[in-house]
CHARMM internal coordinates of N, CA and C (Angstrom, degrees):
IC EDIT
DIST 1 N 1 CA 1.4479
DIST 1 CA 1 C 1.5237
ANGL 1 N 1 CA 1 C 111.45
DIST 1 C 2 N 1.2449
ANGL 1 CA 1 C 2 N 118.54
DIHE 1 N 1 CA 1 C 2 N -39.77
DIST 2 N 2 CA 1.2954
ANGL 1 C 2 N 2 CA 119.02
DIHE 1 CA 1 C 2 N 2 CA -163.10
DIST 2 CA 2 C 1.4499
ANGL 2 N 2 CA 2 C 104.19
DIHE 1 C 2 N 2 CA 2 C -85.57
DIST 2 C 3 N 1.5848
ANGL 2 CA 2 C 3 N 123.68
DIHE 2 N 2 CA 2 C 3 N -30.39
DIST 3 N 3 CA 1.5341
ANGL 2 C 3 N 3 CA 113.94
DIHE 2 CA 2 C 3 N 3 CA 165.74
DIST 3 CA 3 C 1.3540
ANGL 3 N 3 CA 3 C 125.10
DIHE 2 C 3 N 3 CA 3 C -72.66
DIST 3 C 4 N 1.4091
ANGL 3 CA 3 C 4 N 121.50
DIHE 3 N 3 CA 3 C 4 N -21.65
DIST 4 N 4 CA 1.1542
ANGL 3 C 4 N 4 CA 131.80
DIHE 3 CA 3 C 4 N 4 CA 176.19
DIST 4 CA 4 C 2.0513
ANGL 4 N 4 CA 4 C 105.65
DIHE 3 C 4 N 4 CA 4 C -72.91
DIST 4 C 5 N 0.9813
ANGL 4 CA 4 C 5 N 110.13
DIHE 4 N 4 CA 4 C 5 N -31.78
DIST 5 N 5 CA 1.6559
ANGL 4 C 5 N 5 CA 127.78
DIHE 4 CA 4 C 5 N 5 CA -172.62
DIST 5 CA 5 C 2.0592
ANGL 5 N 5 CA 5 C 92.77
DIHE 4 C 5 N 5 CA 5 C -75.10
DIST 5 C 6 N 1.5701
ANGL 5 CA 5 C 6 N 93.56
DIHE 5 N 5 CA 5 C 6 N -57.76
DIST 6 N 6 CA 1.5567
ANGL 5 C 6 N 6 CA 82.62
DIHE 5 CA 5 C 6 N 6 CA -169.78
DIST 6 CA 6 C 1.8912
ANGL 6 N 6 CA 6 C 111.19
DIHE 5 C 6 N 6 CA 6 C -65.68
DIST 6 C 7 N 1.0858
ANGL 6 CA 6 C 7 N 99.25
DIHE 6 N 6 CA 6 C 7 N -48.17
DIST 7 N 7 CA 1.9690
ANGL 6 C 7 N 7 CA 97.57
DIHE 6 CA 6 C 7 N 7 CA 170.88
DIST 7 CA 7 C 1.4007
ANGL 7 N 7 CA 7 C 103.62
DIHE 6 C 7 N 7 CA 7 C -26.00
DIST 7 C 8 N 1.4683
ANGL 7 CA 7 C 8 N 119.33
DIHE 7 N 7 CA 7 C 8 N -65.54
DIST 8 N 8 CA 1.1403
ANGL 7 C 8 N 8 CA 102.57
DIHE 7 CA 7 C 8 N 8 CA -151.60
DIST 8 CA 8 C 1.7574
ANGL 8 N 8 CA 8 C 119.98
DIHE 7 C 8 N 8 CA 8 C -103.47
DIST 8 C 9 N 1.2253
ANGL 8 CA 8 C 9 N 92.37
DIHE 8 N 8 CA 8 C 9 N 11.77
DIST 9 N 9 CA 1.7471
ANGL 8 C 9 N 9 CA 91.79
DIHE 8 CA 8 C 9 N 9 CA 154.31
DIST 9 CA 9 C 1.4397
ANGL 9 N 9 CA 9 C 109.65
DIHE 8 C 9 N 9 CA 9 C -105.06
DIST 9 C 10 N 1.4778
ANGL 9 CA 9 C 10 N 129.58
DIHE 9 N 9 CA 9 C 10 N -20.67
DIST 10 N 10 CA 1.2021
ANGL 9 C 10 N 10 CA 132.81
DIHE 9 CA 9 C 10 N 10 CA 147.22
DIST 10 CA 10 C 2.2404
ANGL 10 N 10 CA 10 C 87.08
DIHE 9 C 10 N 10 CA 10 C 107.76
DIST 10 C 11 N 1.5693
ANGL 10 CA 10 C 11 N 108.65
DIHE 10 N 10 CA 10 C 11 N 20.48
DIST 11 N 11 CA 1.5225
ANGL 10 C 11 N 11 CA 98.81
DIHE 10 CA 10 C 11 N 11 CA 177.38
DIST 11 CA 11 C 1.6745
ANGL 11 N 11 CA 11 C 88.94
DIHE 10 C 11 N 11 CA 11 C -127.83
DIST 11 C 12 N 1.0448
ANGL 11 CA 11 C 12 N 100.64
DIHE 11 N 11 CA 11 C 12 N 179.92
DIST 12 N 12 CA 1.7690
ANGL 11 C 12 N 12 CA 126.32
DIHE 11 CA 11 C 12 N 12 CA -167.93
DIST 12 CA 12 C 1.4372
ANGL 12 N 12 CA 12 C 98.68
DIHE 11 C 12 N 12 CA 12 C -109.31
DIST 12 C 13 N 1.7057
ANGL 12 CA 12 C 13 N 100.30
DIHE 12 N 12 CA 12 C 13 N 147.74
DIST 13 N 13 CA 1.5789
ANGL 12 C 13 N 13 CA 102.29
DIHE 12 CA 12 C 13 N 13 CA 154.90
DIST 13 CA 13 C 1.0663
ANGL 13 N 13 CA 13 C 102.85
DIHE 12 C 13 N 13 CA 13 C -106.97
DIST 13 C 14 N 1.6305
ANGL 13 CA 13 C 14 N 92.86
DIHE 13 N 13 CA 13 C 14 N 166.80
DIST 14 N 14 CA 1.7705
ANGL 13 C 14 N 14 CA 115.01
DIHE 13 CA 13 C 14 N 14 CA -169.13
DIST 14 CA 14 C 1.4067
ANGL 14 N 14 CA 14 C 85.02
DIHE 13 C 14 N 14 CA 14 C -128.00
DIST 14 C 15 N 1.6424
ANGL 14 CA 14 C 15 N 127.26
DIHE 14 N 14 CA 14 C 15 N 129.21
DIST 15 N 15 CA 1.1133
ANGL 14 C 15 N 15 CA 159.84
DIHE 14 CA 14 C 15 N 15 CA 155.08
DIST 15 CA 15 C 1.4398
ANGL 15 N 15 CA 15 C 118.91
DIHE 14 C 15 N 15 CA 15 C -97.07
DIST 15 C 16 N 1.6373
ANGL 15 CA 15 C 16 N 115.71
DIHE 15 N 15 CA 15 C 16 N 111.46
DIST 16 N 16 CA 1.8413
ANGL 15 C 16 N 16 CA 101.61
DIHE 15 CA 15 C 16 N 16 CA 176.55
DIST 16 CA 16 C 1.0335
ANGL 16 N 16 CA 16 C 93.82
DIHE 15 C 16 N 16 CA 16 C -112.29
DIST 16 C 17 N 1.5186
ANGL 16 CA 16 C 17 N 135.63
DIHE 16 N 16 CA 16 C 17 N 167.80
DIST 17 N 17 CA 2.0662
ANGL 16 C 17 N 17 CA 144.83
DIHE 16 CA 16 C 17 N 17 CA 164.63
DIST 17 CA 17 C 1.2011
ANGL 17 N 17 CA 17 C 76.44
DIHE 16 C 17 N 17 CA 17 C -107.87
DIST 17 C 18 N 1.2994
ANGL 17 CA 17 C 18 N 88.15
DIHE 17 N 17 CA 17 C 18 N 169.76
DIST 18 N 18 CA 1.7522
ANGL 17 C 18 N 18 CA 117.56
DIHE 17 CA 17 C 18 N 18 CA 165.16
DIST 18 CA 18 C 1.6019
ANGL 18 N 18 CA 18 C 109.49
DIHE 17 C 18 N 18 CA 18 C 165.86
DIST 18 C 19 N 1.6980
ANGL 18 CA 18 C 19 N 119.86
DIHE 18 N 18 CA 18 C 19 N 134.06
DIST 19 N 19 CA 1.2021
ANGL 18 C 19 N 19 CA 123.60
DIHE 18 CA 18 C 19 N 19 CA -158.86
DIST 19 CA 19 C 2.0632
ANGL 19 N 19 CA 19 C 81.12
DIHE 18 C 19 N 19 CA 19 C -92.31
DIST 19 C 20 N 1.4728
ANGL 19 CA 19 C 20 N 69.19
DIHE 19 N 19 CA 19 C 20 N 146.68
DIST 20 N 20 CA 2.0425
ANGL 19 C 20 N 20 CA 101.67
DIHE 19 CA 19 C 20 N 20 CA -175.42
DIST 20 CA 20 C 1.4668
ANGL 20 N 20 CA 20 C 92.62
DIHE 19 C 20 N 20 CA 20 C -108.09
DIST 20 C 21 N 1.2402
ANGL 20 CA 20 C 21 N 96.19
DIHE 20 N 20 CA 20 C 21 N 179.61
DIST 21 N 21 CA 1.9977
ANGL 20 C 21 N 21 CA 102.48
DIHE 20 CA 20 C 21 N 21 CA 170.87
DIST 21 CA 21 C 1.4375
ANGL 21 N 21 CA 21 C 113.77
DIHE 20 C 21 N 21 CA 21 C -61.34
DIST 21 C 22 N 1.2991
ANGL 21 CA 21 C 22 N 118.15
DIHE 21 N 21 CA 21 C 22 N -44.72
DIST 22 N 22 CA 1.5544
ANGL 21 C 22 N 22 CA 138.12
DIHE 21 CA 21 C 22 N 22 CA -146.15
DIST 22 CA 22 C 1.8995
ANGL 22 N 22 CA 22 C 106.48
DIHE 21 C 22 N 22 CA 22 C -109.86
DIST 22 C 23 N 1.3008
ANGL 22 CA 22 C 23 N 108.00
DIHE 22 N 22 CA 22 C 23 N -18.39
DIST 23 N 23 CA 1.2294
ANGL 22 C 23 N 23 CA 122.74
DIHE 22 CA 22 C 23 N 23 CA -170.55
DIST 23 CA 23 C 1.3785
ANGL 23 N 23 CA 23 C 126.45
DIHE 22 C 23 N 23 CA 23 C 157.76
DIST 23 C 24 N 1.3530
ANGL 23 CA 23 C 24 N 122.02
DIHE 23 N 23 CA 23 C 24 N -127.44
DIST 24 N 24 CA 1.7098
ANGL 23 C 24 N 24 CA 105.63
DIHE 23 CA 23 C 24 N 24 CA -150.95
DIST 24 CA 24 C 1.6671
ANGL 24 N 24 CA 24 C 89.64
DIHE 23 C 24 N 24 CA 24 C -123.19
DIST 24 C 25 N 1.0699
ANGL 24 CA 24 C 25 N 115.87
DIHE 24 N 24 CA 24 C 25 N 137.76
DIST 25 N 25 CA 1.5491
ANGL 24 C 25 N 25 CA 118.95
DIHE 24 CA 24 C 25 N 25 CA 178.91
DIST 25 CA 25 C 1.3563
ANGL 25 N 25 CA 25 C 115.61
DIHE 24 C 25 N 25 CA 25 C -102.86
DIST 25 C 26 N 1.5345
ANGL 25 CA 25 C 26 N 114.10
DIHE 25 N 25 CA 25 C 26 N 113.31
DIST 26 N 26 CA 1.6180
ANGL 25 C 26 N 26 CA 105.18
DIHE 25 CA 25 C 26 N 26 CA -155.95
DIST 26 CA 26 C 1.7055
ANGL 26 N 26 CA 26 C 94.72
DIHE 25 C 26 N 26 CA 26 C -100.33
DIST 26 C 27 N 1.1721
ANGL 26 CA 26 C 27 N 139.22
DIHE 26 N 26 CA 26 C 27 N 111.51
DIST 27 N 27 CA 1.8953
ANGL 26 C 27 N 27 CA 142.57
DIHE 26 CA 26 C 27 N 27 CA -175.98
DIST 27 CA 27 C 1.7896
ANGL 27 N 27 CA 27 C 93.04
DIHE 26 C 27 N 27 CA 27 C -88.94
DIST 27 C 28 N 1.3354
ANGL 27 CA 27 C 28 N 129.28
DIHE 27 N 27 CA 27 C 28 N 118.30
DIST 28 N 28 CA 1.5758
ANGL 27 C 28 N 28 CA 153.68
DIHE 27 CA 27 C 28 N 28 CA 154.67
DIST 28 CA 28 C 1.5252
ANGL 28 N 28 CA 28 C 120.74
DIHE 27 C 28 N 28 CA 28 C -57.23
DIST 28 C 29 N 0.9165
ANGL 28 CA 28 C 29 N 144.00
DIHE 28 N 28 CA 28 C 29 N -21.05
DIST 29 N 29 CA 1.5521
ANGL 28 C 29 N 29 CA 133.17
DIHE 28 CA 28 C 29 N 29 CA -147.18
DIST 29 CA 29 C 1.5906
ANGL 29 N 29 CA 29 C 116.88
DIHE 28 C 29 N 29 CA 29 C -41.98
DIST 29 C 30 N 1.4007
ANGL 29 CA 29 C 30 N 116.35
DIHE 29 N 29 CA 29 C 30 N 102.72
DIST 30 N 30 CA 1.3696
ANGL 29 C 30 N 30 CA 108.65
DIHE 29 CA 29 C 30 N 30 CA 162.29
DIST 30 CA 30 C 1.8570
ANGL 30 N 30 CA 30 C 118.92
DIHE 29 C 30 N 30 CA 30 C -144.49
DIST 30 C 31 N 1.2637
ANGL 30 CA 30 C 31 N 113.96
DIHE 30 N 30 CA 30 C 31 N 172.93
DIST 31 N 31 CA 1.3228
ANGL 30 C 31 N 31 CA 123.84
DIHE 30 CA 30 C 31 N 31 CA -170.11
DIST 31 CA 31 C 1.0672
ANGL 31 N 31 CA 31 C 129.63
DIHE 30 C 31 N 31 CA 31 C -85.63
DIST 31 C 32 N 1.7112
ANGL 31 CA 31 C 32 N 153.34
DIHE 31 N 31 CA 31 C 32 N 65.82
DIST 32 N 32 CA 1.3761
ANGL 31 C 32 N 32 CA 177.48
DIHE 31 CA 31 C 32 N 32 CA -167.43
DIST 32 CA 32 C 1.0420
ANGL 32 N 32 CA 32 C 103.91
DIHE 31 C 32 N 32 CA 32 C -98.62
DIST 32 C 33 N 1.8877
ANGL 32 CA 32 C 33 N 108.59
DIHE 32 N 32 CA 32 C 33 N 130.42
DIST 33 N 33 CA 1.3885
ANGL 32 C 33 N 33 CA 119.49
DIHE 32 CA 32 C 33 N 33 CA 152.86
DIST 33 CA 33 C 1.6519
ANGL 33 N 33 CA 33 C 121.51
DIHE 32 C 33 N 33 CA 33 C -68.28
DIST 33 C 34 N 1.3221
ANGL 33 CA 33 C 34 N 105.75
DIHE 33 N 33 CA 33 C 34 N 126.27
DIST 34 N 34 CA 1.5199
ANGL 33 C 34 N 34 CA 103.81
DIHE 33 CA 33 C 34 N 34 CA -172.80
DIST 34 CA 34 C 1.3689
ANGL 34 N 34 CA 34 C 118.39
DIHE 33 C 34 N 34 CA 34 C -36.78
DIST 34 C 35 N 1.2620
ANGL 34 CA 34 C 35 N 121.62
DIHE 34 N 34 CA 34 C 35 N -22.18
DIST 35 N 35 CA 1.4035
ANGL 34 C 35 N 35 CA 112.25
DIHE 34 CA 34 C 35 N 35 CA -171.26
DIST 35 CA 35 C 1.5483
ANGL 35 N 35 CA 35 C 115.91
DIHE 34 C 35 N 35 CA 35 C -83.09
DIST 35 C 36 N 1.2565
ANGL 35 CA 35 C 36 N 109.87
DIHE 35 N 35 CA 35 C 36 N -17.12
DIST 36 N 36 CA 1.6068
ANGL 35 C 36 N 36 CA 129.93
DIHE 35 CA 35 C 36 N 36 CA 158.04
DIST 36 CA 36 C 1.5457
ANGL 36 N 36 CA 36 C 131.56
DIHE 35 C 36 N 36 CA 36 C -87.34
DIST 36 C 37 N 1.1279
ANGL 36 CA 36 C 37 N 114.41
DIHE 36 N 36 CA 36 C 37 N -6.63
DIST 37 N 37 CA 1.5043
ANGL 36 C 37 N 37 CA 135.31
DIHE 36 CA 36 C 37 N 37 CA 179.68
DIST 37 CA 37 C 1.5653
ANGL 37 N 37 CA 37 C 101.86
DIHE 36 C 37 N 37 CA 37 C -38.56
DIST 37 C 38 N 0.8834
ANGL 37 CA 37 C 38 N 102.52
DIHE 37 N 37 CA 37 C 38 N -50.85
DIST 38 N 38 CA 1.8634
ANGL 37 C 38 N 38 CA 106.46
DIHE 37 CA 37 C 38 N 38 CA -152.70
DIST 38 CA 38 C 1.8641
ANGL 38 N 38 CA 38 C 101.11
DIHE 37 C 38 N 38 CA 38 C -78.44
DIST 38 C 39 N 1.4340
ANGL 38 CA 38 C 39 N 87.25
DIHE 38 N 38 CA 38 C 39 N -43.54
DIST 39 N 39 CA 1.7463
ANGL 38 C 39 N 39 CA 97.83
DIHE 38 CA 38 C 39 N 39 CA -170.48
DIST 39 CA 39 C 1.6054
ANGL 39 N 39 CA 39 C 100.77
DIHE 38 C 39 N 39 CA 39 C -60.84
DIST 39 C 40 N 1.4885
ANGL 39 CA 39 C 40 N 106.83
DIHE 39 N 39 CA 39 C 40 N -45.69
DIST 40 N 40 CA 1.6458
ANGL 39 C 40 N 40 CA 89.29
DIHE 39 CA 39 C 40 N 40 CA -170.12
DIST 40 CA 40 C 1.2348
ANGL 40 N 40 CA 40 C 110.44
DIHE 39 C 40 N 40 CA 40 C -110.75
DIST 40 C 41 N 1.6412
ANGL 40 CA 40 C 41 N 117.66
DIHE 40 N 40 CA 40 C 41 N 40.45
DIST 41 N 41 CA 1.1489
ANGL 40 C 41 N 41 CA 111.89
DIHE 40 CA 40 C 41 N 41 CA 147.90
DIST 41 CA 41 C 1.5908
ANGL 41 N 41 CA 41 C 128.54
DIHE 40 C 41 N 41 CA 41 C -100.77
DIST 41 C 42 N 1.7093
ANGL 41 CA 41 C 42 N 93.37
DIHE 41 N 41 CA 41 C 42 N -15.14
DIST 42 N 42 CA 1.5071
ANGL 41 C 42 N 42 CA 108.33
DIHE 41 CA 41 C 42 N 42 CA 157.05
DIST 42 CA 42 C 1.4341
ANGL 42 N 42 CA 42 C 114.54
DIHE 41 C 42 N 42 CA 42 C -47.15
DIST 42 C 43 N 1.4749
ANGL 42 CA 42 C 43 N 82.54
DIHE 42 N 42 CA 42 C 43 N -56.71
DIST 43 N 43 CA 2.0130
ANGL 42 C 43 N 43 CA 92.78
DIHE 42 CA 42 C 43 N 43 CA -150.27
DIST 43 CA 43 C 1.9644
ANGL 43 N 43 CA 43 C 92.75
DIHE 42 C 43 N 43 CA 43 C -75.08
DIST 43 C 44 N 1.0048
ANGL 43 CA 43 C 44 N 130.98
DIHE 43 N 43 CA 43 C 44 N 12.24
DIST 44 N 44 CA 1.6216
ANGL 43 C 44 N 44 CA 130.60
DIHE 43 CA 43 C 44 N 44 CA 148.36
DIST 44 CA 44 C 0.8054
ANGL 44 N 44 CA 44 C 122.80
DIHE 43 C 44 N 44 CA 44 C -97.82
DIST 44 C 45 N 1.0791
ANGL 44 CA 44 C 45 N 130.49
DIHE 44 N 44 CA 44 C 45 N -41.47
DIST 45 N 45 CA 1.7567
ANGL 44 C 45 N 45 CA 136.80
DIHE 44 CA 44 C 45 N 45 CA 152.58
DIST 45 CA 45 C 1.9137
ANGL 45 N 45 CA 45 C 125.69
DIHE 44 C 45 N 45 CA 45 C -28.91
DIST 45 C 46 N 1.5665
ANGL 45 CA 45 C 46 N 83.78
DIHE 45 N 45 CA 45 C 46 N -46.20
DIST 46 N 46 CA 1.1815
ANGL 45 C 46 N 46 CA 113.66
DIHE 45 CA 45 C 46 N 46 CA 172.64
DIST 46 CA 46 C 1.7057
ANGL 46 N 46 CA 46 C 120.32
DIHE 45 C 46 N 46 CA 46 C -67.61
DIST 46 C 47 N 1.0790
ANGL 46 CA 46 C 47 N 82.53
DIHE 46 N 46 CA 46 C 47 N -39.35
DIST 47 N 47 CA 1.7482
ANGL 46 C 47 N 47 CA 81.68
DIHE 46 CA 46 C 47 N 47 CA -164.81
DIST 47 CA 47 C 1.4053
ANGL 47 N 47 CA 47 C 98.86
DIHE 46 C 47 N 47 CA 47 C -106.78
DIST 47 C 48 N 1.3168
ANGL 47 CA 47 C 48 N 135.23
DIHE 47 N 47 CA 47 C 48 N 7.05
DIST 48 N 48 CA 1.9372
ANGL 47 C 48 N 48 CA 139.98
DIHE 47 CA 47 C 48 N 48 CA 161.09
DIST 48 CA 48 C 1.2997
ANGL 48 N 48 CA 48 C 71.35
DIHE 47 C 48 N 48 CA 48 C -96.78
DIST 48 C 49 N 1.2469
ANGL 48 CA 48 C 49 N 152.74
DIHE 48 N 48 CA 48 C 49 N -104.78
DIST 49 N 49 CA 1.6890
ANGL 48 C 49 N 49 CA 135.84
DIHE 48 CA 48 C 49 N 49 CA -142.10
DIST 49 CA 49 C 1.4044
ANGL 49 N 49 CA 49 C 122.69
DIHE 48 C 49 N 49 CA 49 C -39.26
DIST 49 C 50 N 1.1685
ANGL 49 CA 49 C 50 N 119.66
DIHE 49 N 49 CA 49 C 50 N -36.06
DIST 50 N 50 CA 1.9370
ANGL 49 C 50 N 50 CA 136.08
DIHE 49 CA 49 C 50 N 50 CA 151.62
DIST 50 CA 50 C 1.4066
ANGL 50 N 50 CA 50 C 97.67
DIHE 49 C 50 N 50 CA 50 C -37.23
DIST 50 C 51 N 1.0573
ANGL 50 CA 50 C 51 N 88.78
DIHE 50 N 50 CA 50 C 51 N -103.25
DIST 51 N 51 CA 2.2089
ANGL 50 C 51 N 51 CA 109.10
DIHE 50 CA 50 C 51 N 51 CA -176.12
DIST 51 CA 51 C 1.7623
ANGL 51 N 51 CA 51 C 103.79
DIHE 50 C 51 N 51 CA 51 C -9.49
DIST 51 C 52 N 1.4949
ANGL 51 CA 51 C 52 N 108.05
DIHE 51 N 51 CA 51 C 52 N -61.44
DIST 52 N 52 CA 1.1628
ANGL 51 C 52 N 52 CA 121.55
DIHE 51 CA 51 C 52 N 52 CA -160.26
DIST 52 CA 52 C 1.5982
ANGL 52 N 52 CA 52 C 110.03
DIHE 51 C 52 N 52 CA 52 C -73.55
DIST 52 C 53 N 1.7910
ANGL 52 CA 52 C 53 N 111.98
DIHE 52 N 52 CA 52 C 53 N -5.89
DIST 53 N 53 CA 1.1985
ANGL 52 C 53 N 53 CA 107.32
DIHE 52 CA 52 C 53 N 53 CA -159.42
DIST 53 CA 53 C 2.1691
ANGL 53 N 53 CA 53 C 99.78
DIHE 52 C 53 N 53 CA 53 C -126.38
DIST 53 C 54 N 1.5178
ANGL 53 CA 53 C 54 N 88.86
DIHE 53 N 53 CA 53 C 54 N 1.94
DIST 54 N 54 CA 1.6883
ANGL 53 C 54 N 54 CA 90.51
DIHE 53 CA 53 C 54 N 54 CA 160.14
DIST 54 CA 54 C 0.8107
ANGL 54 N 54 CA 54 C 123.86
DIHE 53 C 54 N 54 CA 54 C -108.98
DIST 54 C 55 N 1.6054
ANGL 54 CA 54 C 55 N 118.22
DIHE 54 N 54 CA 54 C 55 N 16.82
DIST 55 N 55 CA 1.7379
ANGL 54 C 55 N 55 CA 111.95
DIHE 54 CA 54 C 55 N 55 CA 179.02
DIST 55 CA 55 C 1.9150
ANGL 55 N 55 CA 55 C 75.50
DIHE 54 C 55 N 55 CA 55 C -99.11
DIST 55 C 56 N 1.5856
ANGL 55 CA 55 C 56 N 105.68
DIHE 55 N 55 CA 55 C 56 N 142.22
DIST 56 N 56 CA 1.3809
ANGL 55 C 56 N 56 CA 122.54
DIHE 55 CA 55 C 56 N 56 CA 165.53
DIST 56 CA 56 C 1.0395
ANGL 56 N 56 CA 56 C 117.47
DIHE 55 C 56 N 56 CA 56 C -108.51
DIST 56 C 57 N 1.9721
ANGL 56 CA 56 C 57 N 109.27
DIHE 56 N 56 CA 56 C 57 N 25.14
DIST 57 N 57 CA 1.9571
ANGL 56 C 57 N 57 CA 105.25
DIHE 56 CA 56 C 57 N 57 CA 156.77
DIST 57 CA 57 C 1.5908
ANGL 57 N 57 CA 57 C 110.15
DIHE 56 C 57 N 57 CA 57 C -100.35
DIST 57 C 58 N 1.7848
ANGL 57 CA 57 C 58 N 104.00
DIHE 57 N 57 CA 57 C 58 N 1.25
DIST 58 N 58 CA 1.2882
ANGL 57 C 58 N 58 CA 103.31
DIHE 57 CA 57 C 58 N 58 CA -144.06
DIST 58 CA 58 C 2.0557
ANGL 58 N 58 CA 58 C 86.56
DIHE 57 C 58 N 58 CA 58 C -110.22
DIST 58 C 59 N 1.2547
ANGL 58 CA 58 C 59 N 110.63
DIHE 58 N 58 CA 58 C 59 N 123.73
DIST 59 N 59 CA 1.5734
ANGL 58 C 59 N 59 CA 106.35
DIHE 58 CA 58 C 59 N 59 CA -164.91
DIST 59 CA 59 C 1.7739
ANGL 59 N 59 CA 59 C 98.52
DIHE 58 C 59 N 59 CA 59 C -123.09
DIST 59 C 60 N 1.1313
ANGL 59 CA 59 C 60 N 98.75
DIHE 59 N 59 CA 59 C 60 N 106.48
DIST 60 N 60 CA 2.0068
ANGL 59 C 60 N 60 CA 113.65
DIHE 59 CA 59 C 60 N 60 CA -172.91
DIST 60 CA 60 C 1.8898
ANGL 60 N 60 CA 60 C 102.13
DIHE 59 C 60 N 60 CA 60 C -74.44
DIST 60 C 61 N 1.4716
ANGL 60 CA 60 C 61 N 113.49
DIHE 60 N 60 CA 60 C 61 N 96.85
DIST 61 N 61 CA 1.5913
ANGL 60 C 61 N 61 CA 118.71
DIHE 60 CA 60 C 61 N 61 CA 179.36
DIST 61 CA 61 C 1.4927
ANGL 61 N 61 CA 61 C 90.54
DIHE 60 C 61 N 61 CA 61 C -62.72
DIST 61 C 62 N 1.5613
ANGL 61 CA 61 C 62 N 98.58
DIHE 61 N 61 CA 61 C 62 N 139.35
DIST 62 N 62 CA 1.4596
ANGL 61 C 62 N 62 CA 102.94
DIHE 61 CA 61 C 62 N 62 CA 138.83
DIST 62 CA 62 C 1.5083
ANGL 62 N 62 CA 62 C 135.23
DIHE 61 C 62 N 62 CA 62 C -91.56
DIST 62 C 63 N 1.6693
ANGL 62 CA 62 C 63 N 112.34
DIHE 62 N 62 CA 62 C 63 N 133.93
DIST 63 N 63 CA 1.2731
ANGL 62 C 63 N 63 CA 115.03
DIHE 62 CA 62 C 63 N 63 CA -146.62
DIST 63 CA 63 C 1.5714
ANGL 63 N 63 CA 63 C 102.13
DIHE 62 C 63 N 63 CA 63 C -84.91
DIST 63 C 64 N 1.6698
ANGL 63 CA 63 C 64 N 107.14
DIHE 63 N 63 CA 63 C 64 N 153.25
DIST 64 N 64 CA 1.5207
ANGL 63 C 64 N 64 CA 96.39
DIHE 63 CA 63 C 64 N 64 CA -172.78
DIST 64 CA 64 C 1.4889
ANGL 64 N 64 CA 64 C 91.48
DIHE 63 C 64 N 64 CA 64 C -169.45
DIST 64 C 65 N 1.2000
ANGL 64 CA 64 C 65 N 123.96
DIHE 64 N 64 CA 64 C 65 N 175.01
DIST 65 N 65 CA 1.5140
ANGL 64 C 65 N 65 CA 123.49
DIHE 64 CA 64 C 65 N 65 CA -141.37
DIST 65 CA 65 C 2.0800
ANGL 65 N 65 CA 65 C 88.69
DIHE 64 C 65 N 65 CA 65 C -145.70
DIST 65 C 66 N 1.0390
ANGL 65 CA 65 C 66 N 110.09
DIHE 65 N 65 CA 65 C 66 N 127.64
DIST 66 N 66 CA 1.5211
ANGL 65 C 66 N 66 CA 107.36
DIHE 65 CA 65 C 66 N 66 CA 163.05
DIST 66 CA 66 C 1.3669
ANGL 66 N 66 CA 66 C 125.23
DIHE 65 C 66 N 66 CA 66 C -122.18
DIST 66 C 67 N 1.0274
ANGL 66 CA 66 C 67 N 114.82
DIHE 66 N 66 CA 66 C 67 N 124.27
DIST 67 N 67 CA 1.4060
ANGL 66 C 67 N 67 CA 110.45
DIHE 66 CA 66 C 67 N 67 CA -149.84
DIST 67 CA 67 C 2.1674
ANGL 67 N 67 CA 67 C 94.46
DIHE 66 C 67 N 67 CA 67 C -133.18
DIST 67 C 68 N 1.5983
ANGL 67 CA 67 C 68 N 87.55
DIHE 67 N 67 CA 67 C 68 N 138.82
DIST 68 N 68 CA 1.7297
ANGL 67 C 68 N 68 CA 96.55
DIHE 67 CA 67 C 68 N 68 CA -168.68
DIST 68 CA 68 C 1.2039
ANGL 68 N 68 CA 68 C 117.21
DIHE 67 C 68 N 68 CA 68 C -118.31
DIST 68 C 69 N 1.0905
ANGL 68 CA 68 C 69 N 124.28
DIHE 68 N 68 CA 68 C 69 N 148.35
DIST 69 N 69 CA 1.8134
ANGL 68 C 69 N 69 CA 118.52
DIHE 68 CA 68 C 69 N 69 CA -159.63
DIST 69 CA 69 C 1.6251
ANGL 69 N 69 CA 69 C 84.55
DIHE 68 C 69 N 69 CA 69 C -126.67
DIST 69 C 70 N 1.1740
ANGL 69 CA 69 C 70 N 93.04
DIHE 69 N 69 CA 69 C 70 N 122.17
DIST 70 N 70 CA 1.7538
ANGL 69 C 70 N 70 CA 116.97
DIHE 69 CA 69 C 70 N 70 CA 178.14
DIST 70 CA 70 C 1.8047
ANGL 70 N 70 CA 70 C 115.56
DIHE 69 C 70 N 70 CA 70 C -85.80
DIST 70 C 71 N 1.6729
ANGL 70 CA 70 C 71 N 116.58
DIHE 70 N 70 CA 70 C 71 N 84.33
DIST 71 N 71 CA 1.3908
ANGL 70 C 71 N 71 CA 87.93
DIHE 70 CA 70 C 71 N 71 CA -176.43
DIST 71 CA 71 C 1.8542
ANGL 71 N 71 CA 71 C 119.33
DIHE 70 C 71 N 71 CA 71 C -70.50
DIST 71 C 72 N 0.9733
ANGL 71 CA 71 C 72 N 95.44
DIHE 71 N 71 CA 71 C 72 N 177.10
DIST 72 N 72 CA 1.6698
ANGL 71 C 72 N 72 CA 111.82
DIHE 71 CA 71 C 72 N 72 CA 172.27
DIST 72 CA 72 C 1.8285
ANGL 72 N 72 CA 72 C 99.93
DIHE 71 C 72 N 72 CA 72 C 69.37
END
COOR INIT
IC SEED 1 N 1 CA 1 C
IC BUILD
């Protein structure tokens, strides 16, 4: 999707990693006419959550918060 996307606006995406507290911080930069913004930021979203979800070494936590109530 994403080579077929860059051909035909004729610009590149820029992808950065970078480790977050909690996990891996994935940075997007690419070039969309506003009136398409939303759609193909899904459909990248979409398709790095794919990629990331057929490697079967690679195991996506669900995030969740535990929180402890201290008496006295």
């Amino acid at each position: 999707m994403t080579g077929e996307y860059t051909q035909s606006i004729g610009k590149k995406i820029n992808a950065r990693v970078s480790m977050d507290d909690s996990g891996l911080k994935i940075k997007v930069n690419f070039f969309a006419p506003i009136h398409q913004l939303s759609k193909i930021k899904s459909d990248l979203t979409k398709k790095i959550y794919e990629s990331i979800n057929k490697d079967k070494k690679v195991e996506l936590a669900y995030p969740r918060r535990e929180i402890t109530i201290k008496k006295g």
